[in-house]
DOLUMLO-718586 format. One line per field, with one value per residue: residue number from 1; chain; y, x, z of N, C-alpha, C, O in turn. Coordinates in nm, 3 decimals, always signed. Example, Ala and Ser with C-alpha at 12.3 -4.5 7.8 and 13.67 -1.06 7.14 Angstrom:
<rs>
seq	c(1/2)
mol	c(A/A)
n_yy	c(-0.569/-0.225)
n_xx	c(+1.319/+1.285)
n_zz	c(+0.780/+0.708)
ca_yy	c(-0.450/-0.106)
ca_xx	c(+1.230/+1.367)
ca_zz	c(+0.780/+0.714)
c_yy	c(-0.330/+0.003)
c_xx	c(+1.320/+1.290)
c_zz	c(+0.780/+0.787)
o_yy	c(-0.332/+0.114)
o_xx	c(+1.424/+1.341)
o_zz	c(+0.846/+0.804)
</rs>
This chain:
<rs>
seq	c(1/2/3/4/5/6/7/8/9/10/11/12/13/14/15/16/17/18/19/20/21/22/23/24/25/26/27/28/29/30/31/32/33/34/35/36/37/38/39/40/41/42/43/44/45/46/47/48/49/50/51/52/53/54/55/56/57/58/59/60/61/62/63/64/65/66/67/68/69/70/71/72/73/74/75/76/77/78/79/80/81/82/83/84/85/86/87/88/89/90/91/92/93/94/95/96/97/98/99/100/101/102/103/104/105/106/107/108/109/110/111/112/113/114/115/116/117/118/119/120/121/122/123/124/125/126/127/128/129/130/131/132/133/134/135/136/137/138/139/140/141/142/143/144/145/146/147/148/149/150/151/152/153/154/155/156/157/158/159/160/161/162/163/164/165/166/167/168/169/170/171/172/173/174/175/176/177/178/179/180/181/182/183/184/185/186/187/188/189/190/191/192/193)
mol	c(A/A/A/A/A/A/A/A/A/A/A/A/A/A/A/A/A/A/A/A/A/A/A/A/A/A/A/A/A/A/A/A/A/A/A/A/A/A/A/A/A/A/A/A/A/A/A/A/A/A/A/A/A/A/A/A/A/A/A/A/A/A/A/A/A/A/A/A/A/A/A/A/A/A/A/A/A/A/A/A/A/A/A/A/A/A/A/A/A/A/A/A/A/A/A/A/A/A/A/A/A/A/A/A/A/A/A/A/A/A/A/A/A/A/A/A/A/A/A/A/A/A/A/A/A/A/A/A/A/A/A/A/A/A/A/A/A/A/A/A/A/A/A/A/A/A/A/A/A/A/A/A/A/A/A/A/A/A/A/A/A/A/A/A/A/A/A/A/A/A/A/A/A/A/A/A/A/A/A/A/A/A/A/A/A/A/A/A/A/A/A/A/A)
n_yy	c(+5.072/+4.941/+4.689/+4.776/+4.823/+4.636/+4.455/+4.599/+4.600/+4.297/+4.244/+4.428/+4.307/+4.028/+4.119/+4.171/+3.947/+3.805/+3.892/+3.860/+3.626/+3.456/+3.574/+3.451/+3.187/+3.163/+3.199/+2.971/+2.777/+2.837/+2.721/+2.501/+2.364/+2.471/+2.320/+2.079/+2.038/+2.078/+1.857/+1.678/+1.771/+1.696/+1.391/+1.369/+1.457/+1.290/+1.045/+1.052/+1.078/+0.793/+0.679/+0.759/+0.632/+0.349/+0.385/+0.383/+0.214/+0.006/+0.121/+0.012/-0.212/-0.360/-0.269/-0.424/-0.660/-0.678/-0.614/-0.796/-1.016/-0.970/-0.936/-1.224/-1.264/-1.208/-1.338/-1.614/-1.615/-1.536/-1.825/-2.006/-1.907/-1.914/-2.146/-2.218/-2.137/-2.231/-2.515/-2.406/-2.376/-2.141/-1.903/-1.665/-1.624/-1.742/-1.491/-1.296/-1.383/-1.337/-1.090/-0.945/-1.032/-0.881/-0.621/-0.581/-0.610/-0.386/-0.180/-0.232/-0.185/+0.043/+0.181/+0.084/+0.277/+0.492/+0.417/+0.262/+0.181/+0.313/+0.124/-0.145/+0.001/+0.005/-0.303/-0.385/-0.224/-0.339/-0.588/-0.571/-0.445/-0.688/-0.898/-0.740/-0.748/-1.018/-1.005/-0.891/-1.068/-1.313/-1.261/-1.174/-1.442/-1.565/-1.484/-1.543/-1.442/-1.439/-1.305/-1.302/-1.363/-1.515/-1.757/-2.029/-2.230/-2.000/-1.841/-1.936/-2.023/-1.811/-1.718/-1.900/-1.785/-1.556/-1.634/-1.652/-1.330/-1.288/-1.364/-1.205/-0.990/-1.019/-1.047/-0.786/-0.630/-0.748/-0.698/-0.451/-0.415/-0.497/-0.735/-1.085/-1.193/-1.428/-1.674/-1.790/-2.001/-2.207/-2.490/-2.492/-2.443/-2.475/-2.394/-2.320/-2.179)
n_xx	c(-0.215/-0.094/-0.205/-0.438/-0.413/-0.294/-0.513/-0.617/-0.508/-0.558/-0.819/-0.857/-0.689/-0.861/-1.118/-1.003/-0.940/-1.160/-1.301/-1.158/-1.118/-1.295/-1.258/-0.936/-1.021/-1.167/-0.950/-0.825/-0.946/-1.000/-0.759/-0.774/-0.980/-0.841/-0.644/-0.736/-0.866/-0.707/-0.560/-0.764/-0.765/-0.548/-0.547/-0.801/-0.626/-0.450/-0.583/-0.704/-0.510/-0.385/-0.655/-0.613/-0.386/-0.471/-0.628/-0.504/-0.331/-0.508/-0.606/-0.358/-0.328/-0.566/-0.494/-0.270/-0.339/-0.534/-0.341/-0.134/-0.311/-0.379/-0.156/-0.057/-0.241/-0.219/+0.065/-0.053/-0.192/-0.053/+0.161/-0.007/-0.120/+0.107/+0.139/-0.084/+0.006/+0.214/+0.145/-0.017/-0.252/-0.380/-0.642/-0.916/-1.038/-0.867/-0.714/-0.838/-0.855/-0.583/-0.586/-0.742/-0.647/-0.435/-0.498/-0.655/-0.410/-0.277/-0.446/-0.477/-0.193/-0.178/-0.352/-0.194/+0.075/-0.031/-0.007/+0.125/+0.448/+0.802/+0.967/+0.779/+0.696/+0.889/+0.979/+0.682/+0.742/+0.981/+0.882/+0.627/+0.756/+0.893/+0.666/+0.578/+0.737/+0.800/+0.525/+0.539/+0.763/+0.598/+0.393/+0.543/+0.607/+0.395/+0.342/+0.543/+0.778/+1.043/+1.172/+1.565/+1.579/+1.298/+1.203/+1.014/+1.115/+1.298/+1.105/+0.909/+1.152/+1.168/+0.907/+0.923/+1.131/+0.981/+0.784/+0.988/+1.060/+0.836/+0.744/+0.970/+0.867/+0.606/+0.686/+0.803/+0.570/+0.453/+0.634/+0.609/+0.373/+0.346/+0.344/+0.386/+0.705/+0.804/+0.948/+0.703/+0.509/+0.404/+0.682/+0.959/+0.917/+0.833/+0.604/+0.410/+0.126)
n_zz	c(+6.939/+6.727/+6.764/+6.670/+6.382/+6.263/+6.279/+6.120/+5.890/+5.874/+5.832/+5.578/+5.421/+5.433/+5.340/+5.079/+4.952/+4.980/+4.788/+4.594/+4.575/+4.377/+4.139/+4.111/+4.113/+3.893/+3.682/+3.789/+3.740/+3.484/+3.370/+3.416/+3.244/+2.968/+2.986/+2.952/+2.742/+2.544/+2.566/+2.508/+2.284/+2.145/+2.168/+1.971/+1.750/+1.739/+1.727/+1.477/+1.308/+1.371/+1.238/+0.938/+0.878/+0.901/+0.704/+0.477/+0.492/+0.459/+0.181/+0.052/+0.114/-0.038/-0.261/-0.315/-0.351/-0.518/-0.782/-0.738/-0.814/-1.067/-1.211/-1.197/-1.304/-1.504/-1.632/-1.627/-1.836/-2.058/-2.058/-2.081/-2.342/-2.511/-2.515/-2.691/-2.889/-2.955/-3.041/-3.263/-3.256/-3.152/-3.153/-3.128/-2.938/-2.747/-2.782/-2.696/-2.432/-2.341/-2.411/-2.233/-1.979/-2.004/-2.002/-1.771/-1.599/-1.673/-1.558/-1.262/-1.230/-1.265/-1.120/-0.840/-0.866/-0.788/-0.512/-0.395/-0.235/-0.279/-0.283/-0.353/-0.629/-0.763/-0.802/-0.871/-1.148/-1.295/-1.338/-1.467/-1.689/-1.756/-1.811/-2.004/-2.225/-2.241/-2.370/-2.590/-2.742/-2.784/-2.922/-3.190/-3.247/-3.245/-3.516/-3.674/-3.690/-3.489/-3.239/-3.178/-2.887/-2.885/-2.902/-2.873/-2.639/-2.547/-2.436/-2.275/-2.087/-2.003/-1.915/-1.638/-1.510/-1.480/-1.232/-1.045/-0.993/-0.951/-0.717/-0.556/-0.583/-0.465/-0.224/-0.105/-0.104/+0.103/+0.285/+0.338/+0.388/+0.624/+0.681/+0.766/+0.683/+0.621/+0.380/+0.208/-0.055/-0.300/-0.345/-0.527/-0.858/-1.204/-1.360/-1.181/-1.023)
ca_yy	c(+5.109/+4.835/+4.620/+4.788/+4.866/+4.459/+4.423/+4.704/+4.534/+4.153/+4.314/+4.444/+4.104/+3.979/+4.156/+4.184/+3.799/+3.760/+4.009/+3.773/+3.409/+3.422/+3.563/+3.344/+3.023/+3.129/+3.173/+2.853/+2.630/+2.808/+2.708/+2.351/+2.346/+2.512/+2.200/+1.960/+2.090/+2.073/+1.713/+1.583/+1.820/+1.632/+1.290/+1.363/+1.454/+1.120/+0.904/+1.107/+0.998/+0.652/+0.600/+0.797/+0.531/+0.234/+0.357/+0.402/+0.084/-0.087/+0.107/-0.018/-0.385/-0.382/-0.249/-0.503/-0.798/-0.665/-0.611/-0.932/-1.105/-0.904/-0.979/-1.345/-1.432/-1.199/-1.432/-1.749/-1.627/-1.589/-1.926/-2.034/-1.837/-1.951/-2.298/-2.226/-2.086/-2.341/-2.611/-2.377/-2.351/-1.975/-1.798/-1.550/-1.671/-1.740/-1.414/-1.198/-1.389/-1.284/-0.928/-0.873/-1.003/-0.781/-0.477/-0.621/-0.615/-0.273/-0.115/-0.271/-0.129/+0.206/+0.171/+0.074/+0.358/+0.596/+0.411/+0.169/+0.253/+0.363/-0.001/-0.188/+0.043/-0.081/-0.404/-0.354/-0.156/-0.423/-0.717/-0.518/-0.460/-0.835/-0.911/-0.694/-0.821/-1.167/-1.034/-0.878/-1.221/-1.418/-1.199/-1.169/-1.550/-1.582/-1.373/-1.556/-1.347/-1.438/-1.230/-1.367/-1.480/-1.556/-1.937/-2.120/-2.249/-1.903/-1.754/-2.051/-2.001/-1.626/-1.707/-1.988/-1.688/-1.425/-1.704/-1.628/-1.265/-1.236/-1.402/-1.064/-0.823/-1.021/-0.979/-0.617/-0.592/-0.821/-0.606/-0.284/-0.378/-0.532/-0.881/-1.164/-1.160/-1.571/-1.713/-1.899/-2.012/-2.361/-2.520/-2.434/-2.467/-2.367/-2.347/-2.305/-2.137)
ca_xx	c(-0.232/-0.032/-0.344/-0.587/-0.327/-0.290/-0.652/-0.704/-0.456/-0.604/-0.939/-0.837/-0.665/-0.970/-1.204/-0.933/-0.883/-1.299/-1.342/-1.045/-1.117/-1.378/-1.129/-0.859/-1.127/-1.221/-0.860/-0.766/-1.047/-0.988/-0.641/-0.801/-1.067/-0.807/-0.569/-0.813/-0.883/-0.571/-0.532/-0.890/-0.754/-0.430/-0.631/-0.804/-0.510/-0.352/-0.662/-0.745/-0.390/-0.440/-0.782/-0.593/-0.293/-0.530/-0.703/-0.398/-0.276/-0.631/-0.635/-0.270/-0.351/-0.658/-0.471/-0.187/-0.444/-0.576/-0.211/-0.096/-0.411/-0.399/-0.011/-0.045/-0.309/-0.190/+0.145/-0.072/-0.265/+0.088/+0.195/-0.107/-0.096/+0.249/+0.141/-0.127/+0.093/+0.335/+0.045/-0.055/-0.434/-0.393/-0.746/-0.969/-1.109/-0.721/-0.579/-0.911/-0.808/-0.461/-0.604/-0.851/-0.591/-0.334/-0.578/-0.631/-0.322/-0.251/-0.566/-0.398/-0.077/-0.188/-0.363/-0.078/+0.159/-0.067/-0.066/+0.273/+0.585/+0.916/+1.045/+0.701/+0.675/+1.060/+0.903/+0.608/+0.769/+1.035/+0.778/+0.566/+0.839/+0.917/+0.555/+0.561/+0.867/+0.723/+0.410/+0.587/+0.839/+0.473/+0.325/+0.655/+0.635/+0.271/+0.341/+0.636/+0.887/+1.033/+1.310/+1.664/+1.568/+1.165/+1.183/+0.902/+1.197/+1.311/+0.944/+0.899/+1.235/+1.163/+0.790/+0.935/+1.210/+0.915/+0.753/+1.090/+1.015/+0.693/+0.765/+1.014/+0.724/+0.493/+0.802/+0.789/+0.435/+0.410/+0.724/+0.585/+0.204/+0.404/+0.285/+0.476/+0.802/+0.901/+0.899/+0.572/+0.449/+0.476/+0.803/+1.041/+0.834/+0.874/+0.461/+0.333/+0.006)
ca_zz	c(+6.803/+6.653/+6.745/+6.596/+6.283/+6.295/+6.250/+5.970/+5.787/+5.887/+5.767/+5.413/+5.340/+5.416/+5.224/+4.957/+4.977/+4.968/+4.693/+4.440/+4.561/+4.266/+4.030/+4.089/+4.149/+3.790/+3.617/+3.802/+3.665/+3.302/+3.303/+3.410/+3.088/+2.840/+2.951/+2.961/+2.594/+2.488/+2.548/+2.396/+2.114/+2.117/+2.169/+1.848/+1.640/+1.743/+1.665/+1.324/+1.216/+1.345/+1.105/+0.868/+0.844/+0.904/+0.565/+0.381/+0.512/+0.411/+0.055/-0.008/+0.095/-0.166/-0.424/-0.383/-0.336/-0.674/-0.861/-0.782/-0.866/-1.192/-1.253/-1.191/-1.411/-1.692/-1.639/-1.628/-1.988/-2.099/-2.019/-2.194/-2.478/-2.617/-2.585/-2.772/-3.041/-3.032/-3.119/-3.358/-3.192/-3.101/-3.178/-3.127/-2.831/-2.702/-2.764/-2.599/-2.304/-2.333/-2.394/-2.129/-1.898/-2.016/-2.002/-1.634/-1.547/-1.690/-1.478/-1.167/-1.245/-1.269/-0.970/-0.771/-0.935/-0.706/-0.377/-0.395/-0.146/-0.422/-0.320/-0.424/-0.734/-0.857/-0.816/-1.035/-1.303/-1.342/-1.373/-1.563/-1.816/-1.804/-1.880/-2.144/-2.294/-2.296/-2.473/-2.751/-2.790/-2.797/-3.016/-3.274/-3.277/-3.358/-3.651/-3.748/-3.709/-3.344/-3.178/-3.140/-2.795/-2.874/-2.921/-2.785/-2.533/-2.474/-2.376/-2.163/-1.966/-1.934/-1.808/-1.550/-1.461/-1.452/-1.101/-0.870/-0.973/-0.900/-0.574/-0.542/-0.618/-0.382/-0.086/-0.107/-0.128/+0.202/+0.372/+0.297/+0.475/+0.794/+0.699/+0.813/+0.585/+0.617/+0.275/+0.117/-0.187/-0.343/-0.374/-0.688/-1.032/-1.301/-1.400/-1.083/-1.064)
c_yy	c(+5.002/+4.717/+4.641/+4.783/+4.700/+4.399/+4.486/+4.615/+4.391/+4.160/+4.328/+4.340/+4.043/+4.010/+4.160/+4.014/+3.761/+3.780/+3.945/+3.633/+3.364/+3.447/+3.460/+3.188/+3.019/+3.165/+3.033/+2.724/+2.682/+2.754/+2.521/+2.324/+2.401/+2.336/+2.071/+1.973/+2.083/+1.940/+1.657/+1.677/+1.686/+1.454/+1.265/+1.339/+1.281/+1.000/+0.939/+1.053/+0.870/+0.604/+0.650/+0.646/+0.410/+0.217/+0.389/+0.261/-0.008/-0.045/+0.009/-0.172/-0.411/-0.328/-0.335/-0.624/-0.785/-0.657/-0.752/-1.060/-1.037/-0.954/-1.126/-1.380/-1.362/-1.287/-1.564/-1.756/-1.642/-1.744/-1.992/-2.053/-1.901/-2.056/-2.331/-2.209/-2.187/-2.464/-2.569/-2.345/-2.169/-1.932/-1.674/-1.524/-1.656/-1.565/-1.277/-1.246/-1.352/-1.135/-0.918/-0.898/-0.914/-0.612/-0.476/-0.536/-0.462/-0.132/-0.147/-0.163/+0.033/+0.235/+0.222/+0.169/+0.506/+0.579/+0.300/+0.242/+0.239/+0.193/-0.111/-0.129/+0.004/-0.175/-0.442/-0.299/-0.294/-0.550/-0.667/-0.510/-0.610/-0.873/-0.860/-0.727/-0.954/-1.154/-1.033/-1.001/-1.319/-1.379/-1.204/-1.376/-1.627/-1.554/-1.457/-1.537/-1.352/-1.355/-1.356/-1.463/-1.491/-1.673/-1.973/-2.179/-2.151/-1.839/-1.855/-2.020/-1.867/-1.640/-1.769/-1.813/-1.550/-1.511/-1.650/-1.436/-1.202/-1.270/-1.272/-0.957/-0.884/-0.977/-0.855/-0.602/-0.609/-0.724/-0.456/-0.266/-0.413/-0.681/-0.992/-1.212/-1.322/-1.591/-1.807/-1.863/-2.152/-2.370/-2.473/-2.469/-2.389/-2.292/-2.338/-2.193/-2.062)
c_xx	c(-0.182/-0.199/-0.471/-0.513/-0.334/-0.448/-0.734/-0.662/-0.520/-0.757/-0.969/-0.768/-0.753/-1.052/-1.124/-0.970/-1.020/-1.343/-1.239/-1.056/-1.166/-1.302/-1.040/-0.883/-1.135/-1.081/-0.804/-0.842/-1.054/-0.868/-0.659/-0.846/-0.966/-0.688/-0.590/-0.841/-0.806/-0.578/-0.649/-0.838/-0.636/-0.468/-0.690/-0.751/-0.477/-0.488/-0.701/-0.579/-0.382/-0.507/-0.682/-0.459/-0.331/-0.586/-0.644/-0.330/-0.394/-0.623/-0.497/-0.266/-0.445/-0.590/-0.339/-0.214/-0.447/-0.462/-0.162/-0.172/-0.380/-0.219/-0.007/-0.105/-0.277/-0.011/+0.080/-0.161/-0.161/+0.125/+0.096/-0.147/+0.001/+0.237/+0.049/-0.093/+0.158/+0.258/-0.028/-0.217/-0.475/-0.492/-0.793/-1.036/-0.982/-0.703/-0.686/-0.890/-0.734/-0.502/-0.676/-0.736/-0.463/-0.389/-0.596/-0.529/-0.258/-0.322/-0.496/-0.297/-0.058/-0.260/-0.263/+0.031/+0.107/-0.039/+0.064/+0.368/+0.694/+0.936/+0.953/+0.696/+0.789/+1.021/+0.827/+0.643/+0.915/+0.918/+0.700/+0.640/+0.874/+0.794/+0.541/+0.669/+0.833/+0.594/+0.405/+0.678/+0.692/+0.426/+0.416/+0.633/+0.496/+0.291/+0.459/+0.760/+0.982/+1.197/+1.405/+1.678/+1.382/+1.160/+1.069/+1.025/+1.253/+1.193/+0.942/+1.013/+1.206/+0.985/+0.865/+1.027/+1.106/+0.828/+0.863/+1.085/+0.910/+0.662/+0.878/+0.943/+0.633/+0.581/+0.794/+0.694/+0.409/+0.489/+0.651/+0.420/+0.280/+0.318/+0.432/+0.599/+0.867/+0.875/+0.784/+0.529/+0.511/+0.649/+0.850/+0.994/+0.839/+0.720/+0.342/+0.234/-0.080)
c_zz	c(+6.709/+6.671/+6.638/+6.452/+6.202/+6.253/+6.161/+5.860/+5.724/+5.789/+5.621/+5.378/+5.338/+5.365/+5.099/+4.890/+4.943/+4.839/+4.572/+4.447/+4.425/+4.150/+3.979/+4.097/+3.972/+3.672/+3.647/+3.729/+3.495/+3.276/+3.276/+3.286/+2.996/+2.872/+2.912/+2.804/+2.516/+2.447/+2.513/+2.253/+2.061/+2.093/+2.043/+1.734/+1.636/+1.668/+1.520/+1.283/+1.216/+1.241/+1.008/+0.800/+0.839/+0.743/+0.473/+0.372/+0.450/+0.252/-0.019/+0.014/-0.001/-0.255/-0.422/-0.365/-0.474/-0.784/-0.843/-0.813/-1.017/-1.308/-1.244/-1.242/-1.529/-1.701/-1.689/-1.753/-2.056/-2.141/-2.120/-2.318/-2.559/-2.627/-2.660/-2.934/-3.069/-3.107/-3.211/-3.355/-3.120/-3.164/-3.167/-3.015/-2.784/-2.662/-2.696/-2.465/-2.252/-2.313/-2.294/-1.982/-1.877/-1.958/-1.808/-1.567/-1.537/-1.595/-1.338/-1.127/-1.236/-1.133/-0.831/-0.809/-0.830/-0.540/-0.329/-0.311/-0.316/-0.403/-0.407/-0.592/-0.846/-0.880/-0.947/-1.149/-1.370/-1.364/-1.477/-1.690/-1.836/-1.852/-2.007/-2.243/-2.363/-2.397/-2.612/-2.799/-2.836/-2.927/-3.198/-3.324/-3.325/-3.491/-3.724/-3.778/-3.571/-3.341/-3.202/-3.005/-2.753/-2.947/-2.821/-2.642/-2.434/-2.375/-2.252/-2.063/-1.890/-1.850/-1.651/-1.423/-1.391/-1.284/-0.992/-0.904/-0.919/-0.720/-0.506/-0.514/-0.470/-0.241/-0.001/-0.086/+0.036/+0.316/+0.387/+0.380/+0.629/+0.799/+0.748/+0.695/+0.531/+0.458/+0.255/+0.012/-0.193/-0.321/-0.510/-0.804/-1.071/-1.338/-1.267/-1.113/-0.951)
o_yy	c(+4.985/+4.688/+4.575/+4.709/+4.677/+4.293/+4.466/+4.566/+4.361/+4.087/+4.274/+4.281/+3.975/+3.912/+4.151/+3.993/+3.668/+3.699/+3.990/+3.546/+3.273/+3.358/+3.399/+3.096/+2.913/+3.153/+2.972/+2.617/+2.611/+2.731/+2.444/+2.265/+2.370/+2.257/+1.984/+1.862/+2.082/+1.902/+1.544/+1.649/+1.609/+1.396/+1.163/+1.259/+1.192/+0.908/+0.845/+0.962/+0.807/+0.519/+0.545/+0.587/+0.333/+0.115/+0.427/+0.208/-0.105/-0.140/-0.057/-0.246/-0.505/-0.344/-0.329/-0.706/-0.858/-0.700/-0.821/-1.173/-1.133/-0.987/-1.159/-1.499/-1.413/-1.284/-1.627/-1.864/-1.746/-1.776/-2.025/-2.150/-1.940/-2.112/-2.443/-2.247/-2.237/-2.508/-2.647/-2.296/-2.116/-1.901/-1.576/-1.415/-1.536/-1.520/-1.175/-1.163/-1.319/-1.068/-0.810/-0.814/-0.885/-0.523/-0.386/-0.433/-0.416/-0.023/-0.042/-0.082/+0.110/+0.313/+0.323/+0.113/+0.600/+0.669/+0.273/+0.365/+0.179/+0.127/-0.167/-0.216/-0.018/-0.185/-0.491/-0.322/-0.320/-0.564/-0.728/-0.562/-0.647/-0.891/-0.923/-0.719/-0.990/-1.240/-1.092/-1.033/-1.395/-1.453/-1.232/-1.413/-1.716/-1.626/-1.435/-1.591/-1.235/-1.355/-1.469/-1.570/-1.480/-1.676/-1.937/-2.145/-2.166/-1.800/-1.825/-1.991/-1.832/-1.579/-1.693/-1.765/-1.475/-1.419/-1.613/-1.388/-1.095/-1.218/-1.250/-0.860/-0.806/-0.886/-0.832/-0.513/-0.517/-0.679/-0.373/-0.162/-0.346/-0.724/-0.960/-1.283/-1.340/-1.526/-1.918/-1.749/-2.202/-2.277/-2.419/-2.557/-2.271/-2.170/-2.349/-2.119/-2.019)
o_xx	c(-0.247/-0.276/-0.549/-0.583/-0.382/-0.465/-0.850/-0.731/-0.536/-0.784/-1.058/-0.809/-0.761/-1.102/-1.194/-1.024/-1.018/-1.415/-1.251/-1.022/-1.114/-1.279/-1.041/-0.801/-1.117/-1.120/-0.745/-0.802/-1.092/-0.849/-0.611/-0.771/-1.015/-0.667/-0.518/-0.825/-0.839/-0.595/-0.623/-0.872/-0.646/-0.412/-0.656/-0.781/-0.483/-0.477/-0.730/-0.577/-0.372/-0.465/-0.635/-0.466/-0.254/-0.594/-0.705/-0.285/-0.354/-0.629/-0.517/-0.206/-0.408/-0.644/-0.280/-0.123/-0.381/-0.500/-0.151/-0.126/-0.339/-0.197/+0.089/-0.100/-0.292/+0.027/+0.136/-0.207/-0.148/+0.116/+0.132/-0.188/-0.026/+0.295/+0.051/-0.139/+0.168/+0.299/-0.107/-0.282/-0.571/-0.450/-0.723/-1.088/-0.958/-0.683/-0.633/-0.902/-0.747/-0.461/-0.634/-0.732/-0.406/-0.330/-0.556/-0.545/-0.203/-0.270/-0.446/-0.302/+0.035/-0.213/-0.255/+0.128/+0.182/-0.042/+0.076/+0.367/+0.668/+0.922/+1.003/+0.691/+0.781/+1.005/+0.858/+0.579/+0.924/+0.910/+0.707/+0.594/+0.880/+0.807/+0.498/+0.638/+0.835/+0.557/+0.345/+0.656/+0.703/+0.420/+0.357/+0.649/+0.486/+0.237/+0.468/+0.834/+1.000/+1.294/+1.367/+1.737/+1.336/+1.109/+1.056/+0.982/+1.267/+1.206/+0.981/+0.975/+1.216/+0.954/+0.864/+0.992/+1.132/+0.809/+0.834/+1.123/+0.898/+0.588/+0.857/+0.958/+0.599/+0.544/+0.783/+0.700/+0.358/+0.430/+0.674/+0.365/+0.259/+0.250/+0.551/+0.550/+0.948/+0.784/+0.799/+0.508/+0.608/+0.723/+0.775/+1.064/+0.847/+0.707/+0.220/+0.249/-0.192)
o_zz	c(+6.605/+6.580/+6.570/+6.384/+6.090/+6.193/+6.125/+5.771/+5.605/+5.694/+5.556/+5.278/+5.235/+5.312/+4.998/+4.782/+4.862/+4.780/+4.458/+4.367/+4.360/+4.068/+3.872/+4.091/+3.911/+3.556/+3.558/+3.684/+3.402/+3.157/+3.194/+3.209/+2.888/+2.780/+2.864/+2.753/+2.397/+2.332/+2.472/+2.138/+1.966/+2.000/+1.984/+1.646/+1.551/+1.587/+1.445/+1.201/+1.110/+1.162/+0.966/+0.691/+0.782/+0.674/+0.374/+0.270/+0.386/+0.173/-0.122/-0.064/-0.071/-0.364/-0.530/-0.361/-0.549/-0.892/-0.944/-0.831/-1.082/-1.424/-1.315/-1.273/-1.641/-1.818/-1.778/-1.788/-2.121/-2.259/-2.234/-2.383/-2.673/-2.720/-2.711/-3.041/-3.181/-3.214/-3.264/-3.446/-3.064/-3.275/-3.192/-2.992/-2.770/-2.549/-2.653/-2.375/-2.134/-2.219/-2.252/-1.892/-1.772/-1.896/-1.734/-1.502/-1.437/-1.571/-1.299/-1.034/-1.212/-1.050/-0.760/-0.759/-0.801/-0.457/-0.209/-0.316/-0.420/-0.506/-0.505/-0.679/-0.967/-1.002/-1.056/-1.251/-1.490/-1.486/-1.584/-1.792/-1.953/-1.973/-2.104/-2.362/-2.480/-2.476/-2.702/-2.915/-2.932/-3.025/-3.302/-3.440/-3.409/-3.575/-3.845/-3.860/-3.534/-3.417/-3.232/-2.991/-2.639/-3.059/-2.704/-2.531/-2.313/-2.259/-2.139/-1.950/-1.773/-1.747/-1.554/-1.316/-1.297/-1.203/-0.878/-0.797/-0.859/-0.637/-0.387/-0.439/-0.381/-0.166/+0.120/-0.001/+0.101/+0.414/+0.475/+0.418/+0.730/+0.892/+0.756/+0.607/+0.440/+0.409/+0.305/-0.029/-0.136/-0.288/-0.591/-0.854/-1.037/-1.346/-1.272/-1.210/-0.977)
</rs>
């Protein structure tokens, strides 16, 4: 009796065992597809943040290509400008140059105010206020009327002074994309360009 008992049992494991392979064939291969799912989900995530930081990293290199193109030549109308004043040849022609690159520069600036890291944006808002400092001393001294320190000598030291700034602003700009940090730019001038 144990034999046959032995072989009822062997029996219903075996039809039991026949009757769940498909079951557990088909929880084992969902647990495969929900993991496998998982990780192309997870795969995704990771490369959607990749592009996502590539095109944050690409808008914030075009907009500080364009800010310090925009800041360097409304410096180098500056520069310009006051020596047009000081020779007394300042026009109308002159001072729309001065303006369009000011307006420039201002379009830039606002730009960059959306898309700048806090340390770049210290940067720009100090230069920016030095620019603008110099425009009103320029402007005061067209007119006649020049500040205490808007001398044709003063403006001039404060442009030469506004070059190792702007070489500050560009620093930051360069630190902040993960560009190579060594120093370049000309040697020490004062009207470099």
């Amino acid at each position: 009796m144990s034999g046959e008992v032995v072989a009822l049992v062997a029996a219903v494991f075996g039809v039991t065992g026949t009757l769940f392979a498909p079951v557990l064939a088909q929880r084992s291969q969902a647990k495969v597809l929900k993991a496998d799912f998982e990780r192309q989900q997870e795969a995704a995530r990771i490369q959607w943040e990749r592009e996502q930081q590539q095109a944050e990293l690409a808008q914030r290199r075009a907009c500080y290509i364009a800010t310090n193109a925009a800041y360097r030549r409304y410096r180098i109308q500056l520069m310009q400008y006051v020596w047009y004043v000081h020779r007394g040849v300042a026009g109308d022609v002159e001072r729309q140059e001065v303006e369009a690159a000011r307006h420039a520069h201002h379009a830039a600036f606002a730009e960059a105010q959306m898309v700048a890291s806090g340390v770049v944006l210290g940067e720009l808002d100090e230069m920016a206020q030095a620019l603008s400092d110099t425009y009103r001393k320029i402007m005061c001294l067209q007119e006649g009327n020049p500040e205490p320190d808007g001398s044709f000598d003063d403006i001039t030291a404060s442009l030469e002074l506004l070059w190792e700034r702007w070489k500050k602003m560009r620093l930051a700009m360069r630190v902040d994309l993960g560009a190579n940090t060594s120093p370049v730019g000309p040697p020490h001038g004062s009207w470099s360009i």
